[in-house]
C-alpha positions in Angstrom: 15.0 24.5 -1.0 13.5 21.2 -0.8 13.4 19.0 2.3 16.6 16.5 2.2 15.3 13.0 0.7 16.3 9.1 1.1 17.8 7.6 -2.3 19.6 4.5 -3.6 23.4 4.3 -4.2 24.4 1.5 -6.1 28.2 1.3 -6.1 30.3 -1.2 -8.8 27.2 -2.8 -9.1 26.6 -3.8 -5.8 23.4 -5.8 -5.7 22.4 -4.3 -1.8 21.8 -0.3 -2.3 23.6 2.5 0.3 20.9 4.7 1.9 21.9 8.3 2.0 20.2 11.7 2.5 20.7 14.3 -0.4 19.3 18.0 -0.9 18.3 18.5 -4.9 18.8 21.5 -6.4 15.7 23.7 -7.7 12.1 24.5 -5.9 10.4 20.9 -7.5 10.6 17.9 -6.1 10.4 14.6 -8.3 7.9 13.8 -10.1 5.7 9.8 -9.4 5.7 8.9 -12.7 8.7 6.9 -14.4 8.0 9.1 -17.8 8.0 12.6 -16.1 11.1 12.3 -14.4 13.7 14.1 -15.4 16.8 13.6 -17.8 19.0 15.5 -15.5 19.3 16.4 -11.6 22.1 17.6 -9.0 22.6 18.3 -5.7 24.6 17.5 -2.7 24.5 15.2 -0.1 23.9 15.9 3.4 26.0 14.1 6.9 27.5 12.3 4.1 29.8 9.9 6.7 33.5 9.9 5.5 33.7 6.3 5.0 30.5 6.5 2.1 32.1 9.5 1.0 35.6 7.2 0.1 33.5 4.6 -1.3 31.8 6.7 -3.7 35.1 8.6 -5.0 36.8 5.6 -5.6 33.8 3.8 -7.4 34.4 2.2 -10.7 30.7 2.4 -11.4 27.8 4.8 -9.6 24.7 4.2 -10.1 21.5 5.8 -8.4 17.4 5.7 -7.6 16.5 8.6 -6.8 12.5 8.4 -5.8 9.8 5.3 -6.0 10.0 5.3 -9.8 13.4 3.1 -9.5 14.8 4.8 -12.5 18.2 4.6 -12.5 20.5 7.7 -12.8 24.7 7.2 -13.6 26.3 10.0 -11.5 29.4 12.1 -11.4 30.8 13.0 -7.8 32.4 16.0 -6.7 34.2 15.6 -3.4 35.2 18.1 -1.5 31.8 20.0 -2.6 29.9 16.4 -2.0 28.5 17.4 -4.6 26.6 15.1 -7.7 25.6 15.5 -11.1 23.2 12.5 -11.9 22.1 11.6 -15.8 19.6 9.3 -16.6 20.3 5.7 -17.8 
């Protein structure tokens, strides 16, 4: 499993991002460049406070950046798993 890792949330287009910690699923972490990164990536997030975990379930719109490439990723959230399937924009 890969080390937990700092992205983005951007909820109902919310111009300041939410820091949070999340855990990917597979044995390789992202790639550095904006072409290589994948169309596809899930995994859950970790000490995800209950407050962040409201805001995100009730979010009209989710958007997140998951590494330095600042590509953008729409995501699905499952709650009670905390749980994320991200799709890129």
């Amino acid at each position: 499993m890969l080390a937990p890792q700092d992205i983005s949330l951007f909820l109902n287009i919310s111009l300041a991002p939410t820091h949070e910690k999340v855990e990917l699923d597979g044995e390789t972490g992202l790639p550095d460049s904006i072409r290589d990164m994948p169309d596809q990536v899930s995994g859950h997030f970790v000490e995800l406070e209950p407050s962040v975990a409201h805001d995100i379930e009730s979010a009209w719109k989710r958007v997140m950046m998951l590494n330095a490439t600042r590509v953008l990723y729409t995501f699905s959230y499952d709650a009670p798993a905390q749980r994320f399937t991200a799709v890129k924009r």
